[in-house]
Backbone as CSV, one residue per row, in Angstrom:
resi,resn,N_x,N_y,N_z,CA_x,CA_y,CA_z,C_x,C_y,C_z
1,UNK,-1.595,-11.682,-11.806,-2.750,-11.211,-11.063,-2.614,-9.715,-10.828
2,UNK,-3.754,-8.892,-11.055,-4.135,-7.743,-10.006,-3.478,-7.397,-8.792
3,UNK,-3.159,-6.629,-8.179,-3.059,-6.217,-6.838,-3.169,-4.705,-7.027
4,UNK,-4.147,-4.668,-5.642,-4.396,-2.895,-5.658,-3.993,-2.285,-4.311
5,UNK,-3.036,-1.253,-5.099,-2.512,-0.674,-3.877,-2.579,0.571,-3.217
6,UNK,-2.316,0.748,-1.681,-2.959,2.518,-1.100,-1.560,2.232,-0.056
7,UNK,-0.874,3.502,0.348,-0.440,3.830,0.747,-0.499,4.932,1.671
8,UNK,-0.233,5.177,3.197,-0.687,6.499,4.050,0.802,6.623,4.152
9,UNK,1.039,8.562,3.755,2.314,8.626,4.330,1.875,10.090,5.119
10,UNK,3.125,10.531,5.320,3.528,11.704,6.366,3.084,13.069,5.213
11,UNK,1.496,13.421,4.888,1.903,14.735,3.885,2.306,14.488,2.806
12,UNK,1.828,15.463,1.882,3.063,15.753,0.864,4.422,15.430,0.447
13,UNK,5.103,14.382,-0.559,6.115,14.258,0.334,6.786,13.529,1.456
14,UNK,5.549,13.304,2.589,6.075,12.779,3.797,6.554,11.200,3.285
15,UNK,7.169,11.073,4.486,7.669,9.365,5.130,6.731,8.500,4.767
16,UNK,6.377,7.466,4.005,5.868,6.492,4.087,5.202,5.952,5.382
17,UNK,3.975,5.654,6.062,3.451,5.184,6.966,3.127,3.650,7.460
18,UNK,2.391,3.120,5.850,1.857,2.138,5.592,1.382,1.833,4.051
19,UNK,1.608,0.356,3.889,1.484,0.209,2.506,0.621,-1.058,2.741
20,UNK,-0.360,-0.972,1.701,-1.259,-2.223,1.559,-1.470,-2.743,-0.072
21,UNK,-1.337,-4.193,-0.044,-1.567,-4.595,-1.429,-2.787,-6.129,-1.018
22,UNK,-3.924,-5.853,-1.964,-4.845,-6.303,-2.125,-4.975,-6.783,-3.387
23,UNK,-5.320,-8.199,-3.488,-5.573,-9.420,-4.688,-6.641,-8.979,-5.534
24,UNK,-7.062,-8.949,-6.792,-7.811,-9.083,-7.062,-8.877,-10.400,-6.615
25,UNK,-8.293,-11.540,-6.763,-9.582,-12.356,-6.386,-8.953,-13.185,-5.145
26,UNK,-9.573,-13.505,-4.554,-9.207,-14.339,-3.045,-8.863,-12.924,-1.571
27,UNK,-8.522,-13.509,-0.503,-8.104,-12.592,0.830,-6.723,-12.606,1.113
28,UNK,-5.922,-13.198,0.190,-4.466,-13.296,1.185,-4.016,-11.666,0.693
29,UNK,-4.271,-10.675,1.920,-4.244,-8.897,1.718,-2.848,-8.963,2.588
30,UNK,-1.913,-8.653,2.206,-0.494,-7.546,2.584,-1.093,-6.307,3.400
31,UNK,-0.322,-6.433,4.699,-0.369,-4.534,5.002,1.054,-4.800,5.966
32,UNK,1.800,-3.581,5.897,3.015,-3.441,7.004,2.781,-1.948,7.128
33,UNK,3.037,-1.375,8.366,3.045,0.102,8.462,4.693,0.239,9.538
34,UNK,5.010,0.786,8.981,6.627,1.462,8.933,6.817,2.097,10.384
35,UNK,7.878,1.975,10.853,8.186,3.844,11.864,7.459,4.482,11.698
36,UNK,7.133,5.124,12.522,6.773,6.743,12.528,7.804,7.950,12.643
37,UNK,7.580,8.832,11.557,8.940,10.028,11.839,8.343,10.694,13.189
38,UNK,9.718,11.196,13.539,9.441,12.108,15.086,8.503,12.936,14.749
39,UNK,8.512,13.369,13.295,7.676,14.640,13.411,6.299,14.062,12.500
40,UNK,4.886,14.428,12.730,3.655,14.036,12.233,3.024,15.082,11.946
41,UNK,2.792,15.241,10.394,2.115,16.541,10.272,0.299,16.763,10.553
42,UNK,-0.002,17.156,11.377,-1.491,17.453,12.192,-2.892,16.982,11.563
43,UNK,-2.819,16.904,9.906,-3.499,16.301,9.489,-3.806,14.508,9.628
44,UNK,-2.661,14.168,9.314,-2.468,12.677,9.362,-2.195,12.482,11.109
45,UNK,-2.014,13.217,12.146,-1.882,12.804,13.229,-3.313,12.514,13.560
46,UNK,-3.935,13.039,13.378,-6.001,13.157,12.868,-6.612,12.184,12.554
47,UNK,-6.605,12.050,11.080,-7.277,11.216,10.218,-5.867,9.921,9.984
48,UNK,-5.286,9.745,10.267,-4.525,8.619,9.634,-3.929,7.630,11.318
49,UNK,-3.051,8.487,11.773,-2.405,7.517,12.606,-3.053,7.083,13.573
50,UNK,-4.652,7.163,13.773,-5.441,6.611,14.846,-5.858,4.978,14.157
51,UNK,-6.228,4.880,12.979,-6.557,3.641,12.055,-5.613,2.741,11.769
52,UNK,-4.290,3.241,12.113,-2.877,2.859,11.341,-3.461,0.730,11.899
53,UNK,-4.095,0.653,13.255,-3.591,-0.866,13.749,-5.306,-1.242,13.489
54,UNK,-5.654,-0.647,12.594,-7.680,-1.303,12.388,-7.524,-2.244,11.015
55,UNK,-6.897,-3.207,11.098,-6.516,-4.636,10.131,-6.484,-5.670,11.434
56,UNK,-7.598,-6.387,10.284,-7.161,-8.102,10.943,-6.122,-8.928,11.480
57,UNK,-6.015,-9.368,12.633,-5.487,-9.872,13.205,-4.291,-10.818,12.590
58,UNK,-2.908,-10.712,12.560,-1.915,-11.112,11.611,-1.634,-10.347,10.517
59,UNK,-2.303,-9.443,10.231,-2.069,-8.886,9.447,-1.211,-7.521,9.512
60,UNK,-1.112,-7.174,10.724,-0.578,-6.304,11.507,0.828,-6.163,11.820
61,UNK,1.656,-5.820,10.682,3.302,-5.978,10.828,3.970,-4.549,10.906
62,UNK,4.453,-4.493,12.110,5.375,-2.589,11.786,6.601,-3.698,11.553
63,UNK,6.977,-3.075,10.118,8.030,-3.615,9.513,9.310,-1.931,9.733
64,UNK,10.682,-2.713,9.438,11.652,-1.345,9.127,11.516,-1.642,7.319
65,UNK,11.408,-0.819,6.722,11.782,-0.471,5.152,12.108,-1.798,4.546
66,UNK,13.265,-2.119,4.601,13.859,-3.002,4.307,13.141,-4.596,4.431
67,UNK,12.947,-4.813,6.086,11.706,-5.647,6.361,10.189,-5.661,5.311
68,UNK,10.054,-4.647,5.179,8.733,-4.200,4.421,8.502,-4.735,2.966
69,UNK,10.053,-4.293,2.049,10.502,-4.458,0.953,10.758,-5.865,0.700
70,UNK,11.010,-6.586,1.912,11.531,-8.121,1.763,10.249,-8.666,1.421
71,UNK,9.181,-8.551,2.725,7.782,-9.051,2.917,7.275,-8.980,1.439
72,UNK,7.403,-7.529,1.079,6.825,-7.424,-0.206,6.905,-8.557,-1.655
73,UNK,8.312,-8.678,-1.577,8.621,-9.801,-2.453,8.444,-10.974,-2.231
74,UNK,8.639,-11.389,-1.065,8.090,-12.567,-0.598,6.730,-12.792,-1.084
75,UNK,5.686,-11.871,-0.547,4.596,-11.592,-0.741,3.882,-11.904,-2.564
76,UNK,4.797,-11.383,-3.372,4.544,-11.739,-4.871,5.023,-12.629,-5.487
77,UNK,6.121,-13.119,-4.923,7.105,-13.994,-5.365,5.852,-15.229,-5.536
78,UNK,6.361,-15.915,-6.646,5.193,-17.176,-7.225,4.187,-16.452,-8.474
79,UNK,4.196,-14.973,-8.539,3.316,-14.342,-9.679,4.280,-14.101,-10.656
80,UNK,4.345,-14.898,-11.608,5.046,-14.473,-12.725,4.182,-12.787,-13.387
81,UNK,3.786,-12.281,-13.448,3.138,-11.009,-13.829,2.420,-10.509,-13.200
82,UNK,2.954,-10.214,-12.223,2.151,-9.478,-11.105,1.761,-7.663,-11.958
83,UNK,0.466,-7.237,-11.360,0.590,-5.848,-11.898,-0.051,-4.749,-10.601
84,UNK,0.606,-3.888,-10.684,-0.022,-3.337,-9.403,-0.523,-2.212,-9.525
85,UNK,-1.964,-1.917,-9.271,-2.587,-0.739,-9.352,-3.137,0.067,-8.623
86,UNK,-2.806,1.155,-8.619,-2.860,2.587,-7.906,-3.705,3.658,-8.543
87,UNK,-4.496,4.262,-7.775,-5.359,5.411,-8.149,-4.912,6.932,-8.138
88,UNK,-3.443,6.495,-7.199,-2.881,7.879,-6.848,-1.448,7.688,-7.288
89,UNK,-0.802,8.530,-7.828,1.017,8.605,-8.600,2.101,8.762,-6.813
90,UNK,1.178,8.927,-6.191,2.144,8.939,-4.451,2.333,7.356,-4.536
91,UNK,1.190,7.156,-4.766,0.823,5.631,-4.130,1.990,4.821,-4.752
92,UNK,2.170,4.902,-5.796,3.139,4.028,-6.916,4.461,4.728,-6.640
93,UNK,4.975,5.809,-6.271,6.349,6.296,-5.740,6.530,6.032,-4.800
94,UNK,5.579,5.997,-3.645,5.822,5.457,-2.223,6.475,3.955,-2.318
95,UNK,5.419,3.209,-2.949,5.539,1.517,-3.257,7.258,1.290,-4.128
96,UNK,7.620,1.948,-5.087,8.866,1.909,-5.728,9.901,2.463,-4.990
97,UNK,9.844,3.544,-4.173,10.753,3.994,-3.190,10.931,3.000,-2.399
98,UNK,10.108,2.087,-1.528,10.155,1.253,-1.011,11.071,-0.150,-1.442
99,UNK,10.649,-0.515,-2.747,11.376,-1.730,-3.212,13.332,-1.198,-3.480
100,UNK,13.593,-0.099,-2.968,14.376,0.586,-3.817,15.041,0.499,-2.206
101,UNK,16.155,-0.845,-1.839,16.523,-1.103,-0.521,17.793,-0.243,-0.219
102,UNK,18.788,0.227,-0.931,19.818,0.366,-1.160,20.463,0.766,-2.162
103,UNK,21.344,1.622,-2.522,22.310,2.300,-3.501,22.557,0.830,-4.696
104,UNK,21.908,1.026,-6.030,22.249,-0.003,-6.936,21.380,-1.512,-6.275
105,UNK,20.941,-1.454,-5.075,19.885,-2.703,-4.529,18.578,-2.240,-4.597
106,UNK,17.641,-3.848,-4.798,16.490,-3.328,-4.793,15.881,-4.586,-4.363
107,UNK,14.749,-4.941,-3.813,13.804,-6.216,-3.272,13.976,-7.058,-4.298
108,UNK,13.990,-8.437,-4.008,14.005,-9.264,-4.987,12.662,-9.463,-5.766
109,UNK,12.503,-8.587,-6.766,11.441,-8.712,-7.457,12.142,-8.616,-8.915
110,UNK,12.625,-10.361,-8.712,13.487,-10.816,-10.036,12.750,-10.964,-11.217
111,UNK,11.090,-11.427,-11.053,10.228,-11.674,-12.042,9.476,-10.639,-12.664
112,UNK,9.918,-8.737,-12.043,9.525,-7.885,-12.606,7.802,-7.553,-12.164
113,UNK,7.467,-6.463,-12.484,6.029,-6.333,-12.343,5.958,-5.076,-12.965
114,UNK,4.316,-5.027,-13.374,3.919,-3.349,-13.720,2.797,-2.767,-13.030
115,UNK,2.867,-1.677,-13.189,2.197,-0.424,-12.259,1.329,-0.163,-13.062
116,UNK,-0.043,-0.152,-13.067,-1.233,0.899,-13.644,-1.358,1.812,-12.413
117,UNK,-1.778,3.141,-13.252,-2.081,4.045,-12.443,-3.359,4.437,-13.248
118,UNK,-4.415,3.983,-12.526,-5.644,4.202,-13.353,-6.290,5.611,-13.009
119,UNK,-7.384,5.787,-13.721,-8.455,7.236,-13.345,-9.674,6.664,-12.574
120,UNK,-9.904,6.555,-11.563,-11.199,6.057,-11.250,-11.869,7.052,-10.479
121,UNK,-12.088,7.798,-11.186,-13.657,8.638,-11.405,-14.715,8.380,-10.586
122,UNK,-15.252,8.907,-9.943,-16.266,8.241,-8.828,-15.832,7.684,-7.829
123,UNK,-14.490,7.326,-7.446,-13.925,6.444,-6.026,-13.675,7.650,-5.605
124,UNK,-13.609,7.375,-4.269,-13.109,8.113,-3.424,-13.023,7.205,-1.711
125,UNK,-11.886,6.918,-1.621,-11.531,6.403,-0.160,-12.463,6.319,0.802
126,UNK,-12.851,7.997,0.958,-12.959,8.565,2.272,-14.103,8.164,2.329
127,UNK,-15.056,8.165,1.223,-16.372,7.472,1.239,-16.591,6.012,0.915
128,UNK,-15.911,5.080,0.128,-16.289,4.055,0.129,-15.415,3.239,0.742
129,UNK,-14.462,3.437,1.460,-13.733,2.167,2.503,-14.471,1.958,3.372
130,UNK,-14.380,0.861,4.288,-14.902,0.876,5.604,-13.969,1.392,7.019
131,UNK,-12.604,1.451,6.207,-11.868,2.509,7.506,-11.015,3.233,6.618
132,UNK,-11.639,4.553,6.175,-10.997,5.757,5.429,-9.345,5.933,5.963
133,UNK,-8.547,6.109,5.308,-7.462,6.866,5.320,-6.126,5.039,6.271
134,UNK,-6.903,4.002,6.430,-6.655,3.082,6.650,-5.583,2.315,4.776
135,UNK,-4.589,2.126,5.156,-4.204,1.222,3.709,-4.926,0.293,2.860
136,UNK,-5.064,-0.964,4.056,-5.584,-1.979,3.561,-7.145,-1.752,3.377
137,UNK,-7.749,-1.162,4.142,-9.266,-0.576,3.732,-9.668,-0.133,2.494
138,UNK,-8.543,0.716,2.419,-8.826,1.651,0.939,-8.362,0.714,-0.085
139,UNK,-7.062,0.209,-0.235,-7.209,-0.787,-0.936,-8.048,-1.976,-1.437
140,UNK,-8.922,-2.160,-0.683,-10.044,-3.146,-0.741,-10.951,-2.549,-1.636
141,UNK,-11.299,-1.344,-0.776,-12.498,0.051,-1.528,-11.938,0.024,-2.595
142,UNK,-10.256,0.174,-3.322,-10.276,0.562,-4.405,-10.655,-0.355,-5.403
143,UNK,-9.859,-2.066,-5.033,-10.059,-3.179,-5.809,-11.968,-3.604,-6.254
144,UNK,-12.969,-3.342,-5.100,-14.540,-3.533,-4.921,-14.942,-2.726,-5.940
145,UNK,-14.356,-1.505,-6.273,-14.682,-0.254,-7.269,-14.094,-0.615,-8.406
146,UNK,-12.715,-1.182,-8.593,-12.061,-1.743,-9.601,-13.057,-2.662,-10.546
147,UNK,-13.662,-3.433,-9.768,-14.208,-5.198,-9.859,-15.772,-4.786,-10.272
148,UNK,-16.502,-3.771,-9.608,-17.677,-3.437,-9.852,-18.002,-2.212,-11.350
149,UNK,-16.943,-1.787,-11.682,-17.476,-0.504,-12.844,-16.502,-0.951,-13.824
């Protein structure tokens, strides 16, 4: 199966915030949003960390890394070919940094998966989610845009 993924981190660069993975077909949607670093750069203190808790009820996990990385596999585990797609090259380093638990360790994602990093031309988050700069929002926006063009 599909899964489309968005990620909010800290900036350029920054800390990972929150990661969301969205099905292509059905609702069972992933979101965990991480720590916050001490330090928040002014943009994302703005537009990002006010939305960070605007997901459905249960769906709402501040995981540590590790926690996050587990969920994650858990989360795919049963997809023999899972593929996961991203609109942005952060999005897919954030998500692999993540599975990446430990020196020579990594999430049990024994059955493997692949990453598209597509061009989608005409999306844009900020306008077609229903909560911009939100993970699981944009992820939705991206998969609805995926599914529709």
């Amino acid at each position: 199966m599909r899964y489309f993924l968005d990620t909010e981190f800290n900036g350029f660069g920054g800390a990972l915030i929150s990661v969301a993975l969205v099905p292509e077909h059905g609702d069972d949607d992933f979101y965990a949003s991480l720590p916050l670093p001490d330090v928040i750069e002014p943009w994302v203190e703005r537009h990002v960390i006010p939305y960070l808790r605007h997901v459905p009820p249960g769906l709402d996990h501040e995981l540590s890394r590790i926690e996050a990385a587990d969920h994650i596999a858990a989360y795919l585990d049963g997809d023999s070919d899972p593929v996961i797609i991203a609109d942005w090259p952060e999005d897919l380093a954030h998500f692999c940094a993540l599975l990446t638990t430990g020196p020579g360790q990594m999430a049990a994602v024994d059955y493997g998966l692949r990453l598209e990093l597509i061009n989608a031309a005409g999306f844009s988050a900020a306008v077609n989610s229903r909560v911009p700069h939100n993970a699981l929002h944009d992820a939705r926006a991206l998969r609805d845009f995926y599914v529709n063009n």
